[in-house]
Phi, psi and omega in degrees: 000121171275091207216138185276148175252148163262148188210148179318322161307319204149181174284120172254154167271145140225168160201125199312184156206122075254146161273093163247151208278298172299080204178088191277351218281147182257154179284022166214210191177166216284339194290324199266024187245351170292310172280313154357287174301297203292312168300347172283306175335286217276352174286306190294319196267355171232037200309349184247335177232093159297135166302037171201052175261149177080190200281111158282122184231126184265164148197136214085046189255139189253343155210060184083001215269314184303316195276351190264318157333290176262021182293332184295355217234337198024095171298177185228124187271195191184065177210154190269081132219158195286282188312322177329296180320291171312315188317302169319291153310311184291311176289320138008281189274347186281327165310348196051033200281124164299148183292134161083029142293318222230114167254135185259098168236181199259174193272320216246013171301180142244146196299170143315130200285302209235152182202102168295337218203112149245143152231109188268136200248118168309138187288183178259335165255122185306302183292326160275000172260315190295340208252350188265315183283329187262350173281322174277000173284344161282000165288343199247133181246166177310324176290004190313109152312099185234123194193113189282155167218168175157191201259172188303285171317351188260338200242115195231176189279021148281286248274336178291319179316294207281328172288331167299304200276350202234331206244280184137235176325110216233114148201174191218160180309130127006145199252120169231120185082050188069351183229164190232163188237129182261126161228151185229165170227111175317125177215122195291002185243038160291101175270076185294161197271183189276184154280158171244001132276164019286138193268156158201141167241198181229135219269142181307203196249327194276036184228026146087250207285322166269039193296150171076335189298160189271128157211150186264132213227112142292169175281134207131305159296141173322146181005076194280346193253010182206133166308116160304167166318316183302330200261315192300329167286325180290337157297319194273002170227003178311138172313191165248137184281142172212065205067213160086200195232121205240139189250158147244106170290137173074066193267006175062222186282018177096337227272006157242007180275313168311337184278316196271351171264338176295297182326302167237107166284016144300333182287121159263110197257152185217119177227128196237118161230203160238027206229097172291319176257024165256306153331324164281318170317311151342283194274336178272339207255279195323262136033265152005305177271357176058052197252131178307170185094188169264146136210159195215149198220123147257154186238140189170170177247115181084193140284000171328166157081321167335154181260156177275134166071065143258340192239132160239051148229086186266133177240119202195148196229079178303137181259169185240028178213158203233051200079228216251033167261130162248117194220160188269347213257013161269335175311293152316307147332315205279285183286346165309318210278325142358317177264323175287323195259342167304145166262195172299125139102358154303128189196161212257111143274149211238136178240152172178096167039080213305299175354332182257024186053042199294304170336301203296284174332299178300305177313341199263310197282340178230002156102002155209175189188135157226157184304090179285332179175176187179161184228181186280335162219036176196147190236141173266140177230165170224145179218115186277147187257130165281000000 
């Protein structure tokens, strides 16, 4: 969906990515239009120290709009998601933003040594905000500028506990349209605690090839300090691998793509997320075990870039919520791109919530699908490319 945001500067294009027609969701929200406003105030009301002088670094911005705002200030962006990024770039350039106005780096970059101005667009994870603030917190001077944004429903009292705890002096805005502005003041005699991430446990005994086995949580990843339910059932029923080229799609932290390579160190694993501290979590968790064989870790949407009829196996736990949207269509994505990179006779397993109807999808998309097991709440399917 292509829809102009108004902003104190003027009108922008944006749009999420992948750029779909059907796609109602807008690539911003009231929050980042909240901080806008508010750094526009404070630009007009501070006229000898504009607020937004010196290194601005956004982060958690979700599909560009802040940095595409403020390109004239030329930011320095900061998120772990893939699509964000392209989003970014695309809105960017429609913007007529010159290339390397906008500097993009990852959650897993290293940040800038001095930073004037942060801006935080709160995360959906407590644990990537926290991990996000102590890497950046030594970057920060008495003069800083700090000042969080997000929806009502997203900011809770942990998330002021960690800008307290990490940032120092905490209080926040009056509430408009649903969204609050968090502002902190850096306090340098602030005795921070070590970061506790990257998290890692020891995987329980009863999961077949990884029983007992390590597997490494950047901060961020779907359940990072425990095996979710999905995977853990879904370790109890992986086919049997039989060499060839194995996808772990959507692979989180790794630990069924790391199973199939323990089982067969014959297996060529390709573990794909959209997620940069899910892909490191991915190569620290595989790695950790010291497990033989090939494997390659990508950041990517998807199978995109996959050659079509190279794989025969996709293994995959698709997620159903998009930030605070529950939608289907990264699922879809998941099983089109799934289907395009199999070769004949090749197939995709799927674990996922019996509630979301997957059967449906699949059966429209590969003309068949079976039941491999199910529980009162999540069922594994398969689906073969004819």
């Amino acid at each position: 969906m292509n829809d102009r945001m108004t902003t104190p500067w003027g009108e922008i294009a944006l749009t999420r990515f992948p750029e779909d027609p059907r796609d109602r969701l807008r690539a911003w929200d009231a929050s980042d239009e909240y901080l806008l406003r508010h750094l526009a105030e404070q630009e007009r009301e501070q006229e000898q120290r504009p607020p937004l002088s010196g290194t601005v670094v956004v982060v958690g911005d979700r599909w560009g709009a802040l940095v595409t705002a403020l390109a004239a200030h030329r930011p320095v962006q900061i998120t772990d998601s893939h699509l964000a990024q392209e989003a970014t770039r695309a809105n960017l350039a429609r913007a007529g933003v010159e290339p390397g106005a906008v500097r993009l780096l990852t959650t897993q970059d290293a940040p800038p040594e001095r930073i004037d101005v942060l801006l935080v667009r709160v995360p959906k994870s407590l644990a990537l905000l926290e991990d996000q603030l102590f890497r950046l917190a030594p970057a920060l001077h008495a003069g800083s500028v700090v000042v969080g944004t997000g929806m009502v429903k997203e900011i809770h009292t942990s998330t002021l506990e960690l800008f307290e705890r990490i940032i120092g002096p905490t209080r926040t805005s009056l509430a408009e349209k649903k969204a609050r502005l968090i502002f902190s003041t850096q306090d340098a005699a602030l005795e921070r605690t070590a970061n506790p991430w990257p998290y890692s446990y020891a995987l329980p005994n009863d999961i077949g090839a990884v029983s007992g086995r390590t597997v490494v949580n950047h901060a961020g990843v779907f359940c990072a300090d425990r095996l979710d339910i999905g995977t853990r059932f879904f370790l109890g029923h992986l086919p049997e691998s039989r060499g060839g080229r194995v996808v772990d799609l959507g692979c989180g932290n790794g630990v069924v793509g790391t199973a199939v390579a323990v089982a067969d160190p014959a297996a060529e694993v390709l573990f794909v997320d959209e997620s940069f501290q899910a892909v490191a979590s991915a190569e620290a968790t595989y790695k950790a075990n010291g497990v033989p064989g090939h494997a390659e870790f990508r950041v990517g949407d998807g199978l995109a870039g996959v050659p079509a009829g190279s794989v025969d196996l996709v293994l995959n736990n698709p997620p159903f919520h998009s930030h605070q949207a529950t939608t289907d269509a990264t699922a879809w994505r998941m099983f089109t791109g799934a289907k395009r990179a199999l070769k004949p006779g090749g197939e995709l397993w799927v674990v996922g919530n019996r509630h979301l109807g997957y059967h449906v999808k699949l059966r429209r998309l590969f003309g068949n699908c079976q039941l491999v097991s199910g529980d009162p709440k999540f069922v594994i399917l398969k689906a073969v490319k004819r």
